[in-house]
C-alpha positions in Angstrom: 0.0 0.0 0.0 1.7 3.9 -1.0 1.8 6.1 1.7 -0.1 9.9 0.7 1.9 12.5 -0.3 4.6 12.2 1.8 8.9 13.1 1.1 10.7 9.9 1.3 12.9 11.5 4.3 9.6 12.1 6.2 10.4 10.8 9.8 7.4 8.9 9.9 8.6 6.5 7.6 11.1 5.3 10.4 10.5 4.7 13.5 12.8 4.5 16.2 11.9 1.0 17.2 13.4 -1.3 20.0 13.1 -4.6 19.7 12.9 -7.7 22.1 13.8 -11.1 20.9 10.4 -13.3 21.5 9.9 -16.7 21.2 6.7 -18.4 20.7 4.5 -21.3 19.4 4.9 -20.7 14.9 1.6 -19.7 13.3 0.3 -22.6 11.3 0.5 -21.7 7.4 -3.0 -22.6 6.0 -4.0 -21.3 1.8 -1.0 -21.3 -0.7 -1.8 -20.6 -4.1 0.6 -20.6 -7.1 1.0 -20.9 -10.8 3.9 -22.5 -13.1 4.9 -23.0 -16.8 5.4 -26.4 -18.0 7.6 -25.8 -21.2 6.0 -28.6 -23.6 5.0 -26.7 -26.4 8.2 -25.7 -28.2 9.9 -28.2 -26.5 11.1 -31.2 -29.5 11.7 -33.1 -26.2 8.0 -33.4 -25.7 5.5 -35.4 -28.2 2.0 -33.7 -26.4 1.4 -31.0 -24.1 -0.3 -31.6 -20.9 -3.3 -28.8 -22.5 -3.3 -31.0 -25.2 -3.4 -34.0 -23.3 -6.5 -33.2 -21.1 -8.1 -31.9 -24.1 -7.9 -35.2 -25.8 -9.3 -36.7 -22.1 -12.1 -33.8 -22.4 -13.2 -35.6 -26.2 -12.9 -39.1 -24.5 -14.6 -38.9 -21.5 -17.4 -35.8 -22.0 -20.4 -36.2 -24.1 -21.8 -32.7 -23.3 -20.5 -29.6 -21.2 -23.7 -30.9 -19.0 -22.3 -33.6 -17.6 -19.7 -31.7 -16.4 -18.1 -32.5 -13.5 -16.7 -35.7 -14.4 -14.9 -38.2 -12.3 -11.4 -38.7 -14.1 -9.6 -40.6 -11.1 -8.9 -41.0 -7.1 -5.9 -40.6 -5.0 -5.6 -43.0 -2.1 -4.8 -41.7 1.1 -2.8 -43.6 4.2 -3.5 -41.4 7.1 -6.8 -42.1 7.6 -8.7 -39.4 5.3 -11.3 -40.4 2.8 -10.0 -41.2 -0.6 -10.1 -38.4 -2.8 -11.9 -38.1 -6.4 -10.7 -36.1 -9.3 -13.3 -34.5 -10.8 -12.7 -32.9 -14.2 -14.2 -29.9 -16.0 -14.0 -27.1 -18.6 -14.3 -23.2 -18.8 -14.0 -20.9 -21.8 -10.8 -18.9 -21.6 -9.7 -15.5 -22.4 -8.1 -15.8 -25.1 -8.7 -18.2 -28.6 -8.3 -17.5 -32.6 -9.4 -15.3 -34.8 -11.4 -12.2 -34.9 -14.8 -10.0 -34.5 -17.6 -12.9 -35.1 -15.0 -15.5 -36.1 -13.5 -15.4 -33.1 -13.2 -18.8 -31.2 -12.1 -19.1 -27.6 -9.7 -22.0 -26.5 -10.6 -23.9 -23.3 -9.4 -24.1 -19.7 -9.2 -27.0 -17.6 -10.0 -27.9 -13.9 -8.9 -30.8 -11.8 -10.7 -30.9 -7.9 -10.6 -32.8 -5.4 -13.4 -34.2 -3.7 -13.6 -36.8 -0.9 -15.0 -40.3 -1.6 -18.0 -41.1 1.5 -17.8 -44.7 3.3 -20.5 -45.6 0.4 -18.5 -45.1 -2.3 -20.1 -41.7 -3.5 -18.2 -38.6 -4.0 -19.3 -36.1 -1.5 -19.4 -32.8 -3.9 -20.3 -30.7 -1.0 -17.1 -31.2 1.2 -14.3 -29.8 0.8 -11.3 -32.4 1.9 -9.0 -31.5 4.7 -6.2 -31.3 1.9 -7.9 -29.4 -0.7 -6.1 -29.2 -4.1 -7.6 -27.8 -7.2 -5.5 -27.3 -10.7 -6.6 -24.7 -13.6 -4.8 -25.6 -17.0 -4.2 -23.2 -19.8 -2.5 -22.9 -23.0 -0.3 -20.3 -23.7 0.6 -20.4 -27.5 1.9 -18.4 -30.0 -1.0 -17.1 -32.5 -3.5 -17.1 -29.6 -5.8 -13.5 -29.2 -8.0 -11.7 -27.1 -11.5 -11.0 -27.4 -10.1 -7.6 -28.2 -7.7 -8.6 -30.5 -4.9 -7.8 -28.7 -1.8 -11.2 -28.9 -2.3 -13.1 -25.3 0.9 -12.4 -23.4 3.6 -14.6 -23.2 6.1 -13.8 -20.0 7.4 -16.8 -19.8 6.8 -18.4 -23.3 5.2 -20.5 -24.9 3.4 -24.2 -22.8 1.2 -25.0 -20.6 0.3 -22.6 -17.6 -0.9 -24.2 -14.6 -2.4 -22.6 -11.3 -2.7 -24.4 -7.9 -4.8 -23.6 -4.9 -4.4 -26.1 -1.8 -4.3 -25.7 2.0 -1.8 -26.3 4.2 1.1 -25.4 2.5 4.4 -25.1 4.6 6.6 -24.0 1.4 5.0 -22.9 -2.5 7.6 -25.8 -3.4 4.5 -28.5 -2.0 2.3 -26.9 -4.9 4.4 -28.5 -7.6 4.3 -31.5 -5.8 0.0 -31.4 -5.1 -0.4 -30.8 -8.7 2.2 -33.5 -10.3 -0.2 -36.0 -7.7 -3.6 -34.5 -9.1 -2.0 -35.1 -12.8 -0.7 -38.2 -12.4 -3.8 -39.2 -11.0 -5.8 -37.5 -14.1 -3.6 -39.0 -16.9 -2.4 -42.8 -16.9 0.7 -42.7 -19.3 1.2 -39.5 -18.4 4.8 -38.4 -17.0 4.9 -35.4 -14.9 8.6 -33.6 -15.6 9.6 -31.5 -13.7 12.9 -30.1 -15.7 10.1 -28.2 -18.0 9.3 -26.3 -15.4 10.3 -22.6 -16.1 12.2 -21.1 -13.4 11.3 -17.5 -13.7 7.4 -18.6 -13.8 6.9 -20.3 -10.2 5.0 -17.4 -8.5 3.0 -17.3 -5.8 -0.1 -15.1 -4.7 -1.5 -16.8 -1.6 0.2 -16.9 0.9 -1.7 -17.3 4.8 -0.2 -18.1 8.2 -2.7 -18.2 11.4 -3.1 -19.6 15.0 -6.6 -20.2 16.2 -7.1 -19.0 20.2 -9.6 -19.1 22.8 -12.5 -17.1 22.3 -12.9 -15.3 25.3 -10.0 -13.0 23.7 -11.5 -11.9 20.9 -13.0 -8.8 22.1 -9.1 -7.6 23.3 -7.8 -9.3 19.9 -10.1 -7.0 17.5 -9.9 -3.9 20.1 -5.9 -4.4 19.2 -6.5 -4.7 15.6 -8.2 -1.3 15.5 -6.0 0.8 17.2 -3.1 -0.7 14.7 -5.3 0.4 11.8 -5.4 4.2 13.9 -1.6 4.0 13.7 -1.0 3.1 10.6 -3.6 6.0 9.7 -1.9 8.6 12.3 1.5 8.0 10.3 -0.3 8.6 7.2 -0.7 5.3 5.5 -3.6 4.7 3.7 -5.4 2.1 4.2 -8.1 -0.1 2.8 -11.7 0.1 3.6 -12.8 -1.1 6.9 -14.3 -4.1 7.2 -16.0 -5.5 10.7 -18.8 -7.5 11.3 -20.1 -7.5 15.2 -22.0 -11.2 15.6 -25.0 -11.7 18.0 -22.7 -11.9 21.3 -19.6 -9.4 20.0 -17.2 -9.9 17.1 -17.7 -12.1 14.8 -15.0 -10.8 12.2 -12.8 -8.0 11.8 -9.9 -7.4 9.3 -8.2 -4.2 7.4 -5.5 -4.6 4.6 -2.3 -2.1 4.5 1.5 -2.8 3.4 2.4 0.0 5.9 2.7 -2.9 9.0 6.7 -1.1 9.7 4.8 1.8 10.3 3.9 -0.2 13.9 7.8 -1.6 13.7 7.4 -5.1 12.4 10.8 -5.7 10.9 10.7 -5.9 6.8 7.2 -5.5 6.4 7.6 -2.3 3.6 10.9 -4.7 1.7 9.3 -7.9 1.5 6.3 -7.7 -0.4 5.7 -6.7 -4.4 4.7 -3.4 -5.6 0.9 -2.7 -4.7 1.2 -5.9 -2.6 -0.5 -5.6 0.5 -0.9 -7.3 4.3 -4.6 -8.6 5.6 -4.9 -9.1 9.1 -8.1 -10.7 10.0 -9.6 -11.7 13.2 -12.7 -14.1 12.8 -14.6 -16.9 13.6 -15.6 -20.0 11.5 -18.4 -19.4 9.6 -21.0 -21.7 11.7 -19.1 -22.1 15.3 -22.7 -23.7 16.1 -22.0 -26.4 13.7 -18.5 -27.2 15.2 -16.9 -29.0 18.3 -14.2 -27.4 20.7 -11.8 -26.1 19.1 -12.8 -26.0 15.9 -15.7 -23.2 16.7 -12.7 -20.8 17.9 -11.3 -17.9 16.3 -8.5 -17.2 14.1 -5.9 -14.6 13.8 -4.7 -14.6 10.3 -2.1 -12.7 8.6 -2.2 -13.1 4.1 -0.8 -11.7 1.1 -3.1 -9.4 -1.2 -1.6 -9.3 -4.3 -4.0 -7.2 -7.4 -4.5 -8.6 -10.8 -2.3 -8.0 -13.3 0.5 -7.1 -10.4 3.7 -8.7 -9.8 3.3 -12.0 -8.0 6.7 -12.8 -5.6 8.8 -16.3 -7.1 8.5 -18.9 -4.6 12.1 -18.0 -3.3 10.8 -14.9 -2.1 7.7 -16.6 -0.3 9.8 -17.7 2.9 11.1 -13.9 3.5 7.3 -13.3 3.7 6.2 -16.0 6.2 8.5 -14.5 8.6 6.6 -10.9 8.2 2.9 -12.4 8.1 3.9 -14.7 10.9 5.7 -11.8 13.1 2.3 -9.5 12.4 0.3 -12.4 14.0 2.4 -13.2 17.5 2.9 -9.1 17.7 -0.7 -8.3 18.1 -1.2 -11.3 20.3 1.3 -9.8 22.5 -0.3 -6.3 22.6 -3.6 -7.9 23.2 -2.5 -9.6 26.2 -3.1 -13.1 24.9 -0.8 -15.9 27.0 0.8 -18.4 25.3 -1.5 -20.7 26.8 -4.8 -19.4 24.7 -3.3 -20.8 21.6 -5.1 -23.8 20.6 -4.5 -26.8 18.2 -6.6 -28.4 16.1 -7.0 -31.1 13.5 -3.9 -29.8 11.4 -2.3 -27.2 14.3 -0.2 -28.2 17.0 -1.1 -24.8 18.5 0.6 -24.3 21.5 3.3 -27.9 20.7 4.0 -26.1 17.6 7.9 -25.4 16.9 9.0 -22.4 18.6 9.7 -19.5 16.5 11.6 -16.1 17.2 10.9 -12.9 16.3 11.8 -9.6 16.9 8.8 -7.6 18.3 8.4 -4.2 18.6 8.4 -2.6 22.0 7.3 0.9 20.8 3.2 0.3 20.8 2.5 2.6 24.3 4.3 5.7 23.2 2.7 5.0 19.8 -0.8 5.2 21.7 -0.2 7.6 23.7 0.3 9.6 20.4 -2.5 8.7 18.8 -4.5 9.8 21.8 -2.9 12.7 21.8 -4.1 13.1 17.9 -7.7 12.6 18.9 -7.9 15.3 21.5 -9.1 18.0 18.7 -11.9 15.5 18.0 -13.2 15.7 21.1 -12.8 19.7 21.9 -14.8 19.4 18.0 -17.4 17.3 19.3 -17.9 18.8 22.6 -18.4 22.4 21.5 -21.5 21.2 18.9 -24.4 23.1 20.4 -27.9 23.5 20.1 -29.7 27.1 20.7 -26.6 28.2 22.5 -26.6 25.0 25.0 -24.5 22.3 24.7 -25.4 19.5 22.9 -25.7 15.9 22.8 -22.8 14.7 22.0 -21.3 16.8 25.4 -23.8 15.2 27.2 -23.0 11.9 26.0 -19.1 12.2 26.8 -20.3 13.4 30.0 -22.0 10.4 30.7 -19.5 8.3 29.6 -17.1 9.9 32.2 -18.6 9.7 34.7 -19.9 5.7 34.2 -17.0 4.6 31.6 -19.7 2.8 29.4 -23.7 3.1 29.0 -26.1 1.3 27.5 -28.6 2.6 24.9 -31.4 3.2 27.0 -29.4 4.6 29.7 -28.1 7.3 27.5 -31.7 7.5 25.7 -33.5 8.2 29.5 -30.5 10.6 30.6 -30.3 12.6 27.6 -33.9 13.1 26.8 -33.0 12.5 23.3 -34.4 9.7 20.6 -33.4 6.2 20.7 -32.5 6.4 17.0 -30.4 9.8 17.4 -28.3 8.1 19.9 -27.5 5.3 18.3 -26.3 8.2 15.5 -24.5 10.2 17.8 -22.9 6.4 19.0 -21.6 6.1 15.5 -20.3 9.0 15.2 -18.1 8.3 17.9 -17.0 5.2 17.0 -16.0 6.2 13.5 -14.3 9.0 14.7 -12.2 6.3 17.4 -13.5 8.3 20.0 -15.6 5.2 21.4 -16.6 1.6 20.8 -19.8 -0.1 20.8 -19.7 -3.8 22.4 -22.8 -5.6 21.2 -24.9 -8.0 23.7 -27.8 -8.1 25.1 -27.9 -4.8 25.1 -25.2 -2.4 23.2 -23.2 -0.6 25.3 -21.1 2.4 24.1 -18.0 3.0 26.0 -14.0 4.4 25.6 -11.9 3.0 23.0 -9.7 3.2 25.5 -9.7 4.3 28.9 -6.8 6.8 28.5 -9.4 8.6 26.1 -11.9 9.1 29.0 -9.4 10.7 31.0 -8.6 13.0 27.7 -12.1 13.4 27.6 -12.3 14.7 30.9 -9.9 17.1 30.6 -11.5 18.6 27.6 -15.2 18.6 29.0 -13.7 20.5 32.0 -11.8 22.9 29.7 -14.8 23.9 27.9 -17.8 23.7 30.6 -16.2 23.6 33.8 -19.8 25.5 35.4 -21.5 22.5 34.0 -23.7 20.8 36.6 -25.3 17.3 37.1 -28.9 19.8 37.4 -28.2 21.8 33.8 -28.1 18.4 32.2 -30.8 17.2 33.6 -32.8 20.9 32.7 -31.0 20.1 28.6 -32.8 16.4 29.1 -36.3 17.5 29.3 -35.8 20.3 27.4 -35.2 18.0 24.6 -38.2 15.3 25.9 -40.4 18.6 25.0 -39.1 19.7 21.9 -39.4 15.8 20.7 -42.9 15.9 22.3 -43.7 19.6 20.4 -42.5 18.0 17.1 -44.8 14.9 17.2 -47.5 16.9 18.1 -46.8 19.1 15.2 -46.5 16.3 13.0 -49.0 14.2 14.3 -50.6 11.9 11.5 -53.1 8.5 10.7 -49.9 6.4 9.9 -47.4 6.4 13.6 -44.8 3.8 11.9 -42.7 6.6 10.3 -42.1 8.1 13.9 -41.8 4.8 15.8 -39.1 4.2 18.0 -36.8 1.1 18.2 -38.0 -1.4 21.1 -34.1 -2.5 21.3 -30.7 -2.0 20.0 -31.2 -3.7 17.0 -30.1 -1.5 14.7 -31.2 -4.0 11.3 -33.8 -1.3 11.0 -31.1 1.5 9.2 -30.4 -1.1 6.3 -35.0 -0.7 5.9 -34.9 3.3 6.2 -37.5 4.8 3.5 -35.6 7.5 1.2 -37.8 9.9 -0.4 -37.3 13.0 -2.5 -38.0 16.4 -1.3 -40.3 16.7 -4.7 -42.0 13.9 -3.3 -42.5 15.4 0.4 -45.3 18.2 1.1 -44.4 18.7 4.8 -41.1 19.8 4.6 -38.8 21.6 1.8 -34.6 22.2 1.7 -35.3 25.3 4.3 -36.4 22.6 6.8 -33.1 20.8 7.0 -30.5 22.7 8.7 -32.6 22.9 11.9 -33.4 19.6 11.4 -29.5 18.4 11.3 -28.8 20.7 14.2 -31.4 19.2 16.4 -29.7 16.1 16.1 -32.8 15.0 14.6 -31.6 14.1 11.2 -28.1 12.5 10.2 -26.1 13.5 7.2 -26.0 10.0 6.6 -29.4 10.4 6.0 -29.8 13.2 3.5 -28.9 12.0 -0.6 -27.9 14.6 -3.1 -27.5 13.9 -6.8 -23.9 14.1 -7.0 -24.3 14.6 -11.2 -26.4 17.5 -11.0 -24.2 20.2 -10.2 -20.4 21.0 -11.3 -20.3 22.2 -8.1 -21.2 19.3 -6.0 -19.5 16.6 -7.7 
C-alpha cells in the first residue's frame, strides 16, 4: 500500500523501534496458491502438451458440457482421510483464434478434489482437509483476445498451470500437489519437472494463522483497531474497513495495508511486491454452532493481497514473507495480552506444541498510543463544542455520561439525555468512527472508551470547555429536549405512527429498511427545513442524498 503525499525523508517512515527477541509457538500456514509453466509446447523433447493431453481426455470422456463435472480418477490416502476423487471440468478462456464474429475461444481446464464417503459416492459438498484444485491453460503463439490484442507470453510459450491447496508449509508442495492431481488424471502421463520454467513459479497466496480461545476476541479486535489508527496517524492509507459484530460481540474483523513497519514489524515495507498488500483478520468459523471445541474458535490470520495484473513474488521470495505475516500475527497477540497458553491446536495445528519460533517484536506500541490519543484530543474539543440554541449538545452530554460511568447502555443514554433512541445510536456512530468510542454488542449495546486513556482526555476537555456545567443543567437540557421531541410529534402528528416509531431495542437492522424519499415527493417539509433539522440532532447526514451529477459544483 503507498503512503499519501509524503517526502521519502519524512520521519514517519522510520520509527525508532526497539526490539525484544520473542519466542513463541509458529503460526500454522494454512492457503497457498501458485502458478507455473510447463515448457512442452516448443519443447522437441515433448510429443503432447499436458493442455493437449486433457483436451484429448475432455473428447474421450465428455459427451456434453452438461455432464460436467466428471470423475477422471482418485488418489488414495494412508492417514486415515477419505479417498479423494478427481473431478474434471472445462471453462471458456480468455483468449482463442481469430477475430470480431469468427473469433473462437480455447478452453481451460479444472482438476478438484473431492472426498470419496464410506458408500462409495463422492461427497461434492465437502471440501477435503487437503484441498487441491488445478486450472490448466495454454499459452501459445498465435492465440488473441477477445479484443484482438496477442495473449501475453512472459514466460513463453506451454502450458500454464495454477494451484490452490491448503496447508502449504513452502510454495515448493504446490508443484508436488499438482504433479499427484495429474498423475492421477492421466495414466501414461509423465509429470517432468525439468520443463518447469524457473522465472514462472510465483506465488499469490500466501496465509499463516493460530486459532485461540475465544474469550480474547474482544481484546484481539480492540488491538487490531488501534493498529489500523496507527497506521492512519502516520499517514498510510489504508483499505476500507471491514467488521462485522455477531450476536454476542465480534464475529469478524480485518483491514489490509502494506504499511505494518509503520507499527515496527521488521521488513514489512521490503518484503512484499509493488501494490502488494498485508490482511490481518480476526474471525470466527463461519458456523461455530455447527462445530466441536476447538474448531468453533477464532483465528488470527495474517495473508498476502496481491491485485491482478501485479507482480506475483517467485517462490524463493515466499519464505522472507512468512516470517513478516507470521511476526504481524504473534505481535498483536502480544499487545492484546493473549498468553501463550490461549493458543489452541486443532486437526492440522499443533497450537501451543507447535515449533517455537523467534521474532523480533516491537516494543514501541505505548508511546505510539499515547500519540495517537494525543491526535484525537481536537476531535473531542470538536465534538464537545456542537451546540444546540446556545446549550450544549448531545454529543457533550454523551461524553459526560461516559465519564462519569466509563460505558452506557442505549437506553441509559436514551433516558438521561432526553434524546431519541434512533439519534443516539447516530450520535454512537459517530463516535466510533471517529475512534473516540466503541460499541460492544450483547444483550444490550453498550457504548464506551476505546480506551480508557481517552476518558481521561475526555475529561480534561469537558472540564476545559464547561467547567460550570452541573449534574442539574443536564438534567434541565434532558427534558428540554423530551419537550421539543414531544412539540415535534405533536406538530406532525398523522393517521400512519410507523414513520415516527421508536426502536423497542438495540437492533439496529432497521437503518439497512430506512425509506428515502425526494423532497419533490415530500409536502411537509422543503430544503429550508433541513438545517434545523441536522442541528437538532434530529436528522443524520448519513441520512440526506444529493444527486452528486447534478451540479459541477457538487461533484
Amino acid at each position: 500500500m503507498s503512503v499519501d503525499n509524503t517526502r521519502p525523508d519524512d520521519p514517519r517512515h522510520s520509527l525508532n523501534t526497539e526490539y525484544a527477541e520473542l519466542t513463541w509457538p509458529a503460526p500454522v500456514e494454512h492457503g497457498g496458491g501458485g502458478q507455473f509453466l510447463l515448457d512442452d509446447v516448443a519443447n522437441s523433447a515433448v510429443d503432447t502438451s499436458l493442455y493437449d493431453r486433457l483436451r484429448e481426455l475432455w473428447y474421450d470422456v465428455v459427451d456434453s458440457p452438461e455432464d460436467e463435472p466428471v470423475h477422471v480418477g482418485t488418489i488414495s490416502q494412508d492417514d486415515g482421510q477419505d479417498d479423494l476423487a478427481v473431478l474434471f471440468r472445462s471453462s471458456k478462456w480468455r483468449a482463442g483464434e481469430g477475430t470480431g464474429d469468427a473469433y473462437k475461444p480455447f478452453f481451460k481446464y479444472h482438476l478438484t478434489l473431492r472426498p470419496i464417503g464410506p458408500t462409495g459416492e463422492i461427497e461434492h459438498g465437502r471440501t477435503p482437509l487437503r484441498a487441491c484444485s488445478l486450472t490448466i491453460m495454454p499459452y501459445l503463439k498465435g492465440l488473441v483476445q477477445p479484443d484482438g490484442e496477442p495473449l501475453p507470453l512472459q514466460y513463453g510459450p506451454g502450458t500454464m498451470i495454477h494451484v490452490n491447496s491448503t496447508w502449504v508449509a513452502e510454495h515448493g508442495q504446490l508443484v508436488d500437489r499438482a504433479a499427484d492431481v495429474i498423475d492421477a488424471t492421466l495414466d501414461d502421463y509423465r509429470f517432468d519437472r525439468e520443463l518447469i520454467v524457473e522465472d514462472s513459479q510465483r506465488g499469490w497466496k500466501v496465509e499463516d494463522h493460530h486459532r485461540f480461545d475465544e474469550r480474547y476476541i474482544e481484546d484481539v479486535v480492540e488491538t487490531l483497531r488501534r493498529s489500523e489508527d496507527l497506521i492512519a496517524l502516520e499517514n498510510g492509507e489504508l483499505s476500507a474497513l471491514d467488521g462485522e459484530r455477531g450476536k454476542h460481540g465480534w464475529s469478524e474483523y480485518k483491514f489490509s495495508t502494506s504499511r505494518f513497519d509503520l507499527l515496527g514489524v521488521k521488513d514489512a515495507a521490503d518484503v512484499l511486491p509493488p501494490k502488494a498488500e498485508i490482511l490481518l483478520k480476526c474471525y470466527l468459523p463461519d458456523h461455530p454452532e455447527r462445530l466441536e471445541y476447538p474448531m468453533d474458535q477464532p483465528k488470527l490470520e495474517a495473508a498476502l493481497i496481491t491485485k491482478q495484473g501485479e507482480r506475483k513474488p517467485h517462490f524463493d521470495e515466499i519464505p522472507a514473507i512468512h516470517h513478516v505475516l507470521k511476526s504481524v500475527v504473534l505481535s498483536h497477540f502480544i499487545w492484546a495480552g493473549v498468553p501463550k497458553d490461549a493458543i489452541l491446536a486443532d486437526d492440522m495445528s499443533l497450537g501451543p506444541d507447535a515449533e517455537p519460533y523467534e521474532w523480533e517484536h516491537p516494543q514501541n506500541r505505548r508511546e505510539q498510543l499515547q500519540q495517537w490519543y494525543k491526535s484525537k484530543i481536537p476531535d473531542l474539543y470538536a465534538e464537545a463544542t456542537r451546540t444546540y440554541r446556545d446549550r450544549a449538545g448531545l454529543t457533550y452530554d454523551i461524553l459526560q455520561i461516559l465519564v462519569e460511568t466509563a460505558g452506557a447502555t442505549y437506553k441509559e443514554l436514551v433516558e438521561r439525555t432526553g434524546a431519541r433512541y434512533s439519534t443516539v445510536q447516530r450520535q454512537a456512530r459517530r463516535l466510533e468512527d471517529l475512534g473516540l468510542c466503541e460499541r460492544l454488542s450483547g444483550q444490550q449495546t453498550l457504548l464506551t472508551w476505546s480506551a480508557p486513556t481517552m476518558g481521561e482526555h475526555a475529561a480534561d476537555v469537558l472540564e476545559d470547555v464547561n467547567s460550570g456545567d452541573t449534574p442539574a443543567d443536564r438534567r434541565k437540557r434532558a427534558d428540554e429536549r423530551r419537550d421539543e421531541l414531544e412539540e415535534w410529534h405533536d406538530a406532525h402528528e398523522t393517521d400512519d405512527e410507523e414513520g415516527i416509531e421508536e426502536p423497542e431495542n438495540g437492533n439496529e437492522s432497521h437503518r439497512e429498511q430506512r425509506r428515502f424519499a425526494g423532497l419533490d415527493e415530500l409536502n411537509r417539509i422543503s430544503v429550508e427545513h433541513l438545517p434545523p433539522l441536522v442541528d437538532a440532532d434530529r436528522l443524520g447526514l448519513d441520512e440526506i442524498r444529493i444527486h452528486v451529477d447534478a451540479d459541477p459544483a457538487i461533484s
